[in-house]
N, C-alpha and C positions, 0 to 999 in steps of 0.2 A: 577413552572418554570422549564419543563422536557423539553430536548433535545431526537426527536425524531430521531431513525438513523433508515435508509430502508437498512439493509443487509441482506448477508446468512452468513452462518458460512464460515470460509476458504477462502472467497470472498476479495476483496480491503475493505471494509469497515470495515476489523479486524484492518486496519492500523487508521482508528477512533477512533473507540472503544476501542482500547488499551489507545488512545489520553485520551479519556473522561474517563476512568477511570483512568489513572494518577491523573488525574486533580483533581478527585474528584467531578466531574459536574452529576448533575442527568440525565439520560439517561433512554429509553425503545428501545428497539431494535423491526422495524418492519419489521419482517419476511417476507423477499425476495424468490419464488419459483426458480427455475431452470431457469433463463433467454433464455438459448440457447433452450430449449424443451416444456417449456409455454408459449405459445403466449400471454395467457389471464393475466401473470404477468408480461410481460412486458406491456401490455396496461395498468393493474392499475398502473405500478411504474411512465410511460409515462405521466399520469395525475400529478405527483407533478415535476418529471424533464420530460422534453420532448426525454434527450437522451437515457431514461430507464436504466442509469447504476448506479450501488453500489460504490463507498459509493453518499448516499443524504440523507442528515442531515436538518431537519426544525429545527431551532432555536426556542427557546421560544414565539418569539415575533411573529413568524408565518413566518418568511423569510426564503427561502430554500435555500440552500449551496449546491453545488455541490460543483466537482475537489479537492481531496484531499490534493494536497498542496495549494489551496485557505484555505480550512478550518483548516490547522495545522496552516496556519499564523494567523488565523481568534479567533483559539481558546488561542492560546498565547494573543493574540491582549485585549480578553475577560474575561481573568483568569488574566493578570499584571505578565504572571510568564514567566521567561527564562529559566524556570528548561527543555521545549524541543528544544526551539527555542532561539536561542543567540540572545541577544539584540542588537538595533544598537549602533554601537562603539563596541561589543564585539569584540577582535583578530579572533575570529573564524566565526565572521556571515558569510564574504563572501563567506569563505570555504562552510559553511552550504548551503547559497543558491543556491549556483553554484551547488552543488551535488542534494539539494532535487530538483531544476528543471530537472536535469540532468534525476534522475529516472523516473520523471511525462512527460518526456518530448520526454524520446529515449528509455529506456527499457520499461516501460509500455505498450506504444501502441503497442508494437510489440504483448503483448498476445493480445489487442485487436483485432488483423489483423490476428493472426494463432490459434486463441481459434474456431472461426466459418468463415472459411474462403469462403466458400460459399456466406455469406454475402458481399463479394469483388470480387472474381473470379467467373466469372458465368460458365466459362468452366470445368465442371467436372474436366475430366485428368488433368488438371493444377492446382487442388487444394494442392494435397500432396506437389509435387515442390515447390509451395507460402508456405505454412506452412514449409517445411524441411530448403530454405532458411529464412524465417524470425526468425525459433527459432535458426537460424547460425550467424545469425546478432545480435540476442538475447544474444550468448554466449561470443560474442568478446567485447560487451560496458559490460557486466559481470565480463571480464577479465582486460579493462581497468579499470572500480570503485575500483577493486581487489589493482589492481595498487598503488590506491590512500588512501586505507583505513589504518586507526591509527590500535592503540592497547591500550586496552582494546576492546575500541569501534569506530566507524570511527572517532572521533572528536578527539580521543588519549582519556585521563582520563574524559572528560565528553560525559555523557548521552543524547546521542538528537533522534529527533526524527527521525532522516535519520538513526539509531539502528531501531527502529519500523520497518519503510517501509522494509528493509533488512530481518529481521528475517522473516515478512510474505511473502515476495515475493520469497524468495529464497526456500520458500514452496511451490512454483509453477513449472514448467517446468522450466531445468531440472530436480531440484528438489537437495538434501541436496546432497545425493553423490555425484554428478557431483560437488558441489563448493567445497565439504572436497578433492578432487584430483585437480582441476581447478582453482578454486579461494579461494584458503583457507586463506586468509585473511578476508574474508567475512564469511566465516565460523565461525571462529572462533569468530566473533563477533556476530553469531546468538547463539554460545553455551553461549556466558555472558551474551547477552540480553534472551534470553529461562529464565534463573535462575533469572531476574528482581522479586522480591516478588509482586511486587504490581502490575503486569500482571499476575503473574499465573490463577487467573479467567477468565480473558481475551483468554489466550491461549487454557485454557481447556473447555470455548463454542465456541472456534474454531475449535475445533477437530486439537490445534496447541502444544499440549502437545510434549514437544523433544523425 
């Protein structure tokens, strides 16, 4: 009963895979090539999800999972645990939800829209412009999450899994310096989550070692 997950390293699917190994749940990771540069791996990922992106998780039972925050709710739902995901009636769910849609919902797509913008703008010259404005927009709901984030972690003293998404994402464009000057709230909760013991594996076949 193994949980297949289709990623790459450093990719959204490290925000799984961190999941599945908390958890303790069996897992194999199936290696995802370079989406934007192989055509021929996004036609094989396209056969299990149709939108070809990372993270898609088959379940044991053979169902496949897309959208990441479907499957953080999906694997709490499966595990019985609120060790990442507050339960309802928890004080903190709504906080949790409002935030983890927040990320899947406003900051995500935006590297969707400026990772390969070609794929949107069909006009040359206007490529750079879409990408320089979308990582601008990128950096301002950045700076509101900033806003909103506890201490230790975003929830204040517990661990969830809007910690996960943050530490990986925030390995993305602009990347670590721009949050330790700009959003150092968020920062600082990627140097406590980095130190989680039972991520470090996780981190380091991410190539997400701090």
């Amino acid at each position: 009963m193994t949980y297949r997950l289709w990623g790459r390293p450093g990719w959204g699917s490290a925000i799984v895979e961190a999941q599945l190994a908390w958890y303790g749940l069996p897992f194999e990771v199936e290696p995802v090539e370079d989406l934007f540069k192989n055509p021929d791996a996004a036609a094989r990922l396209r056969k299990v999800n149709p939108l070809a992106q990372v993270p898609t998780l088959e379940m044991p039972d053979g169902t496949v999972m897309s959208e990441s925050a479907a499957i953080t709710l999906l694997l709490a739902d499966v595990t019985g645990s609120d060790t990442l995901v507050p339960k309802p009636g928890a004080p903190e769910r709504a906080r949790f939800l409002r935030w983890l849609v927040f990320l899947v919902a406003n900051i995500y797509p935006t590297f969707t829209y400026a990772d390969d913008p070609a794929r949107f703008v069909s006009v040359s010259a206007a490529r750079d412009p879409f990408k320089a404005a979308t990582d601008a927009y990128a950096q301002r709901l950045w700076r509101q999450l900033d806003g909103e984030a506890g201490s230790p972690f975003f929830l204040g003293d517990r661990f969830s899994a809007l910690d996960i998404y943050i530490d990986v994402m925030t390995r993305w464009r602009p990347k670590r310096a721009w949050f330790e000057t700009e959003a150092p709230r968020l920062f600082a909760i990627t140097r406590h989550t980095d130190a989680v013991p039972q991520l470090q594996a996780v981190w380091q076949r991410n190539v997400l070692s701090p």
